[in-house]
C-alpha positions in Angstrom: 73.7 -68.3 -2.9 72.9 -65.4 -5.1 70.5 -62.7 -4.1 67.8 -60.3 -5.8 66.6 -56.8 -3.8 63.2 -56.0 -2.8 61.9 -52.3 -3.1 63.7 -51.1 -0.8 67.2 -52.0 -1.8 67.4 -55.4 1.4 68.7 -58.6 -0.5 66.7 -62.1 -0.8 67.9 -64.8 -1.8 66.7 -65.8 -5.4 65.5 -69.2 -3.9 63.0 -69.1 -1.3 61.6 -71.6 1.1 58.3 -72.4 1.0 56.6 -74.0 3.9 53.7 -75.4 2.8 55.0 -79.2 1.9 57.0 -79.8 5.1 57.5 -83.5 6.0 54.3 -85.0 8.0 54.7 -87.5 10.7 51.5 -88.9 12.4 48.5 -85.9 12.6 51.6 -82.9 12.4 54.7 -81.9 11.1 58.0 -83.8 11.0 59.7 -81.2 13.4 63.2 -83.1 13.8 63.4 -83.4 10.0 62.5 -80.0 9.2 64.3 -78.7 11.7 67.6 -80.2 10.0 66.6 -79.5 6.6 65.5 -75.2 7.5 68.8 -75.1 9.2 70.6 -76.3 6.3 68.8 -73.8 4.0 70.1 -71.0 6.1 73.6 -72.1 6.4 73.5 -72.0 2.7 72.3 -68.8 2.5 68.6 -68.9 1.8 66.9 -66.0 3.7 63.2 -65.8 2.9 60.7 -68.3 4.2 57.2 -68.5 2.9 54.2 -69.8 5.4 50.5 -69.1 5.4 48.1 -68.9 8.3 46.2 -72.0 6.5 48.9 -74.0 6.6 48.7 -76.7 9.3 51.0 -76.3 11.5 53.6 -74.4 9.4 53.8 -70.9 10.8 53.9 -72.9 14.6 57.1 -74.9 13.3 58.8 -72.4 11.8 58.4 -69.9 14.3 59.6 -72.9 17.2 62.6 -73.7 15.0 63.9 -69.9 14.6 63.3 -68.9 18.0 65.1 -72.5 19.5 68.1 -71.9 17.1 68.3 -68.1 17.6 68.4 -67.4 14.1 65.1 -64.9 13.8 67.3 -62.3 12.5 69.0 -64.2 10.3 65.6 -64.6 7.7 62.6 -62.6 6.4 59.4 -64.1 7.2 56.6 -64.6 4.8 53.2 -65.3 5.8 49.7 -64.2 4.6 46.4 -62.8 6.0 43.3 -65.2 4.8 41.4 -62.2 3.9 38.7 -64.2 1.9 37.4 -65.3 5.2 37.1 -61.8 6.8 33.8 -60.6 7.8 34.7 -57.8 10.5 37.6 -55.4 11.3 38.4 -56.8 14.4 39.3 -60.7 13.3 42.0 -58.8 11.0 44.0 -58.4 14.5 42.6 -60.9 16.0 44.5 -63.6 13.0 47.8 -61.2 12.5 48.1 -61.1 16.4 47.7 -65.2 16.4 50.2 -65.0 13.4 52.9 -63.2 15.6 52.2 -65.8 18.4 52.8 -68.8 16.0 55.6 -67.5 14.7 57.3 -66.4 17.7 58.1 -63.2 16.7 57.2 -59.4 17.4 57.4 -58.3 13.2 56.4 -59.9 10.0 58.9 -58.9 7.0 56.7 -59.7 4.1 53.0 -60.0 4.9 50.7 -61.2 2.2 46.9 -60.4 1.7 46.3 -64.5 0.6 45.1 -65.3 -3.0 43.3 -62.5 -4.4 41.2 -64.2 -7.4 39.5 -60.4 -8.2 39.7 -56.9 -7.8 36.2 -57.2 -5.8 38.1 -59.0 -2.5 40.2 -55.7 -1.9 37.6 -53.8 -2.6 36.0 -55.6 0.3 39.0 -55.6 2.6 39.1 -51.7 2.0 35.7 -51.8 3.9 36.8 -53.2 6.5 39.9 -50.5 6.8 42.8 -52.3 5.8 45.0 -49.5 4.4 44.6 -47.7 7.8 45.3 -51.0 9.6 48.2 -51.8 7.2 49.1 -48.0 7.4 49.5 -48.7 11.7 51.2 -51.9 11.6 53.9 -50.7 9.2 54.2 -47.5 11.6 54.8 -49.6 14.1 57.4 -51.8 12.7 55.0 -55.2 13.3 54.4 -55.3 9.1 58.2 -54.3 7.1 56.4 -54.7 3.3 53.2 -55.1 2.5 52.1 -57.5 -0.3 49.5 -59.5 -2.3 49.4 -63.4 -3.5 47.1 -63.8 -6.6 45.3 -66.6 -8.8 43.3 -65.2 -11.4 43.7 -63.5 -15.0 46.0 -60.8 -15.8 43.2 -58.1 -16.4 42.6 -58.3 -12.5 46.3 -58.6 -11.4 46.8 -55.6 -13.4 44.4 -53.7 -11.8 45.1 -55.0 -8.1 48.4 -54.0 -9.3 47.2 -50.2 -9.2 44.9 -50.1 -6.6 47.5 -49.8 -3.6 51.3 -48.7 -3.1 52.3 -52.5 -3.0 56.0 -53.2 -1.1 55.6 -56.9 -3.8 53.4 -59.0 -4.9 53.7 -63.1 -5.4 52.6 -65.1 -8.3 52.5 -68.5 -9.6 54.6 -68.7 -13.0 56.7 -70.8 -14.7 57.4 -71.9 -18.5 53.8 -73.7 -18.4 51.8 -70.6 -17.4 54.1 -67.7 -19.2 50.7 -66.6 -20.6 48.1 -67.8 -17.9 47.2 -66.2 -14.5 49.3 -63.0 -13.9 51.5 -64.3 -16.8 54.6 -62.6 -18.4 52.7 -59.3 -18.6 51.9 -59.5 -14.9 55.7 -59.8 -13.8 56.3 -57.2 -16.1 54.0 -54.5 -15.1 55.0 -55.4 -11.7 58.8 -54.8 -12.6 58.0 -51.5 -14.0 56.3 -50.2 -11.0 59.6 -51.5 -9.0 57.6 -54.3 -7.1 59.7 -57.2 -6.2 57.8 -60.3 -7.9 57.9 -63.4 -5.7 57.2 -66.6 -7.6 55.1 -70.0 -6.3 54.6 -73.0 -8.4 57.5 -73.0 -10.4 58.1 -76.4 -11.4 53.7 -76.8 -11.6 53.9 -78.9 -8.7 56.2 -81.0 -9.9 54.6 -81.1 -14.0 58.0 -79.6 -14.7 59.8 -82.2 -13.3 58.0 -85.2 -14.0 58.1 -84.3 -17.6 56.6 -87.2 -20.0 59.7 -89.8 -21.5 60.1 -88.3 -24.7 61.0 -84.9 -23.2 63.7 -86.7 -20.6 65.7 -88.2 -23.9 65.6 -84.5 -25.4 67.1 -83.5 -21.9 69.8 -86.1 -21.7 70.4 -85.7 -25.3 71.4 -81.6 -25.3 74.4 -80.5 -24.5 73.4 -78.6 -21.3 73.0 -81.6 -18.7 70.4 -79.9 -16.9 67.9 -81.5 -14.8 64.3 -81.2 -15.8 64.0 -79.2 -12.6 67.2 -77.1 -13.2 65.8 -76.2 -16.7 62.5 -74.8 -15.5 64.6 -72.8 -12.8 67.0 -71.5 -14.8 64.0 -70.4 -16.8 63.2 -68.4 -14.3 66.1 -67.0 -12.8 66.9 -66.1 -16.2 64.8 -63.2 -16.1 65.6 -60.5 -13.8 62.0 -59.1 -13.6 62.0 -62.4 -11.2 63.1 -61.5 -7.3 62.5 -64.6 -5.3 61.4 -68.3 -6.3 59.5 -70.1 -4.3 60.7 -74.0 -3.7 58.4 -76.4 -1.4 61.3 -78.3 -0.3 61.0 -81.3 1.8 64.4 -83.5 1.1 68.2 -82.8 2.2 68.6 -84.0 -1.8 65.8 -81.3 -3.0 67.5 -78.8 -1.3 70.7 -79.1 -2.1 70.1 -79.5 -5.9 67.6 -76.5 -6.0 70.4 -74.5 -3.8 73.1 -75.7 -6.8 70.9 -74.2 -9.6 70.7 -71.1 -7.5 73.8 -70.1 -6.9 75.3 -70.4 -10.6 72.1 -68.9 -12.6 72.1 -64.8 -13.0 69.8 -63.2 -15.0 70.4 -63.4 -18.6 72.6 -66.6 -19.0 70.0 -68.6 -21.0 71.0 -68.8 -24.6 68.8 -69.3 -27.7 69.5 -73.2 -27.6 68.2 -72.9 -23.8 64.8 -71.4 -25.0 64.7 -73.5 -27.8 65.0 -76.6 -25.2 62.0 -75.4 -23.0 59.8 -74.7 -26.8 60.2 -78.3 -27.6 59.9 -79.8 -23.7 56.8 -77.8 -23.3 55.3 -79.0 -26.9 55.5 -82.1 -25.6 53.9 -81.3 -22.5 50.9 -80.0 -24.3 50.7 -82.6 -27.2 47.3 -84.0 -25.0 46.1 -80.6 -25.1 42.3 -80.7 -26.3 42.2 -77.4 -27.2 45.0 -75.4 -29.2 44.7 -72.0 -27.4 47.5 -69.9 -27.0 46.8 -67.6 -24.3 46.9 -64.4 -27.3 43.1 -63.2 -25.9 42.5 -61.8 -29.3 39.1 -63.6 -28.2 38.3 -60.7 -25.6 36.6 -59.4 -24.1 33.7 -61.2 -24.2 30.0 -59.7 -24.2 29.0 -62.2 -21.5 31.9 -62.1 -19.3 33.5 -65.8 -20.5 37.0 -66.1 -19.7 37.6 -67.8 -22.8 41.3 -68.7 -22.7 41.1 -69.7 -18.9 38.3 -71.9 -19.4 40.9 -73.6 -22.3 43.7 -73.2 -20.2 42.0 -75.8 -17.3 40.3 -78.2 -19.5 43.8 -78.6 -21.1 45.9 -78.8 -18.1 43.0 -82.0 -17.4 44.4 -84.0 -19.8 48.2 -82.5 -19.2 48.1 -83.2 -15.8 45.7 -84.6 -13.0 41.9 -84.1 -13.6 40.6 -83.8 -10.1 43.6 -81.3 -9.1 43.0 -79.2 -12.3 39.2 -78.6 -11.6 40.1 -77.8 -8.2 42.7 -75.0 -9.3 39.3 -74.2 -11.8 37.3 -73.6 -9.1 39.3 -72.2 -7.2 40.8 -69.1 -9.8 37.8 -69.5 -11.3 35.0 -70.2 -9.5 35.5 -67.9 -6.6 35.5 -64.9 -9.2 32.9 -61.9 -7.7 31.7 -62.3 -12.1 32.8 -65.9 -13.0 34.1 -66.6 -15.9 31.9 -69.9 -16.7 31.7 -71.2 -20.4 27.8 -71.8 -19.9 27.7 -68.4 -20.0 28.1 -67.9 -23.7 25.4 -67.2 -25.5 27.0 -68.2 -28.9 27.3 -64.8 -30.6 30.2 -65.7 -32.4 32.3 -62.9 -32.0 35.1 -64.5 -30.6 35.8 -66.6 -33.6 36.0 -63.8 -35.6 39.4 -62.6 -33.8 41.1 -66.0 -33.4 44.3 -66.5 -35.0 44.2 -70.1 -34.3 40.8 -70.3 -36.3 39.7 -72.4 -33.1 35.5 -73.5 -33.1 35.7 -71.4 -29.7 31.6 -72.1 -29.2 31.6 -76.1 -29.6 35.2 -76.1 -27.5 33.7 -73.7 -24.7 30.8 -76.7 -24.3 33.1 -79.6 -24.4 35.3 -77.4 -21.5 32.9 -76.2 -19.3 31.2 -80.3 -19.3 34.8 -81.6 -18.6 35.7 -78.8 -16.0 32.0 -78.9 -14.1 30.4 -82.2 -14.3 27.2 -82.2 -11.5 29.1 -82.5 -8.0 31.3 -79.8 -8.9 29.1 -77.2 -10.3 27.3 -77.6 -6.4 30.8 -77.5 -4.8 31.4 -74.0 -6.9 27.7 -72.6 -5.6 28.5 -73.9 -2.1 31.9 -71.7 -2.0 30.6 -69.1 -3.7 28.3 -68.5 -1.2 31.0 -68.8 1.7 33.7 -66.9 0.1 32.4 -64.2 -2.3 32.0 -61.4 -0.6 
């Protein structure tokens, strides 16, 4: 296994475990299977594990499995406060404190504020004290690094970025999103401030490996023999910016292929016939693309607040990938935006147009996205959650 630092100069290995996709059997989790498959991992040298308070029964399995096998100190623990649900000071103890029980331990080593979608959800947790509360727990010892996981555009990464002394920060990227989310300019604004960059999704939940037939013959026609999965890790790992990458492994077979490509990929190994591979393989991916948007955001700002390449970027991936899961990750990164991004709110000014190099009809493609993206029961679903979850 080959390991990356964090800020402070401790090594993690470069793949990670993430615990959100362990094995279900009945109403819970798998434990015997898991059990076999988490003590493998560590054997083999992966040392950070990635769980979430939301995730059924995940924290309670690994914490029962490292305290049973005595091999606490042997990892770093992940796991994340749901701050979108917070409403008082006090249930930001009361959830960490539950978190410690689960877990079976007396310290996090990487404790995540969950999914920030907009700068307006730490505002809020600021209200309710969280830097003095993170400021005690890390006196303490109970919090090591402090962090962030984030869905939402790279104007509000950035500035989430540089509203707090972050230990690391977790994103989802991979070849697919280089440009979407927090994006290449994310990871590298993150490198430059010396925060460790964790990585989720990146195979796009499997996209990258279930890749369409055409781009499987261009695999097993190169040179390289890589797997479809191998390619979109070395992809990665390629870039040293990268510190940890996320796998939601689940299989003894998963496992050990993911821990193969991880201990022979360093940073900087991918050659120009590598990147040109990954150019053609995603081309492929997007040739049902409705919409020919590169990401660029010449397009923006908008007047009226439109994200205009994320509302492309969804109503794409709909036709790239599943349609029900993509209006979910919509409405979701979206959606749950303090200002939403929604295409219904341009008022067709034209402006954009003016500034795309694609020469795209952005005001007849924002109405055909934001139909596609929120047809009747979702647009209610979206005002139901908003009124739950934005603060």
């Amino acid at each position: 296994m080959l390991y990356r630092k964090d800020r402070y100069g401790k090594e993690i290995s470069q793949l990670g475990y993430g615990c959100m996709r362990f094995t279900k059997k009945g109403t819970g989790i798998d434990y015997e299977k898991t059990e076999k498959e988490i003590l493998h991992a560590i054997d083999e040298g992966i040392n950070y594990f990635d769980t979430a308070y939301i995730y059924s029964g995940s924290e309670e399995c690994l914490g029962r499995i490292l305290d049973e096998n005595h091999c606490r100190e042997k990892v770093s623990i992940a796991t994340k406060l749901p701050q979108y649900l917070m409403r008082q000071p006090k249930q930001i103890d009361k959830i960490f404190n539950e978190e410690l029980s689960r877990l079976r331990t007396t310290y996090i080593d990487y404790y995540l504020m969950h999914m920030f979608t907009d700068y307006a959800e730490w505002e809020h947790m600021k209200s309710l004290g969280i830097e003095e509360w993170i400021a005690n727990k890390k006196a303490s010892g109970e919090i090591r690094n402090i962090g962030f996981s984030y869905h939402g555009d790279t104007e509000m990464f950035l500035k989430i970025l540089d509203a707090y002394d972050w230990d690391f920060c977790q994103i989802q990227y991979n070849y697919l999103d280089e440009h979407s989310q927090a994006g290449r300019a994310g990871l590298h604004a993150a490198a430059k401030k010396g925060i460790p960059v964790i990585i989720m999704e990146p195979l796009r939940g499997g996209k990258l490996v279930n890749i369409p037939e055409k781009g499987k013959k261009l695999l097993e026609a190169s040179d390289k023999g890589y797997t479809a999965a191998e390619l979109g890790l070395k992809w990665l790992w390629n870039q040293p910016e990268v510190s940890c990458v996320l796998s939601g492994m689940n299989s003894m077979e998963m496992l050990d292929e993911n821990i193969r490509i991880a201990s022979n990929t360093e940073p900087g190994t991918f050659d120009d016939s590598d990147f040109k591979l990954v150019d053609q393989i995603k081309t492929i991916i997007k040739e049902k693309e409705k919409v020919g948007c590169t990401g660029c955001r010449y397009c923006m700002p908008c007047p009226k607040g439109v994200d205009i390449p994320g509302n492309f970027f969804y109503y794409n991936l709909m036709y790239m990938e599943n349609k029900s899961a993509s209006r979910f990750q919509f409405a979701q990164n979206m959606g749950l935006r303090k200002e939403p991004g929604f295409a219904s709110q341009c008022i067709e000014c034209g402006k954009c147009e003016q500034h795309c190099p694609q020469h795209i009809n952005i005001r007849e493609k924002l109405k055909e996205a934001d139909k596609a993206l929120r047809p009747l029961p979702y647009k209610i679903g979206i005002e139901i959650a908003r009124k739950v979850l934005v603060k």
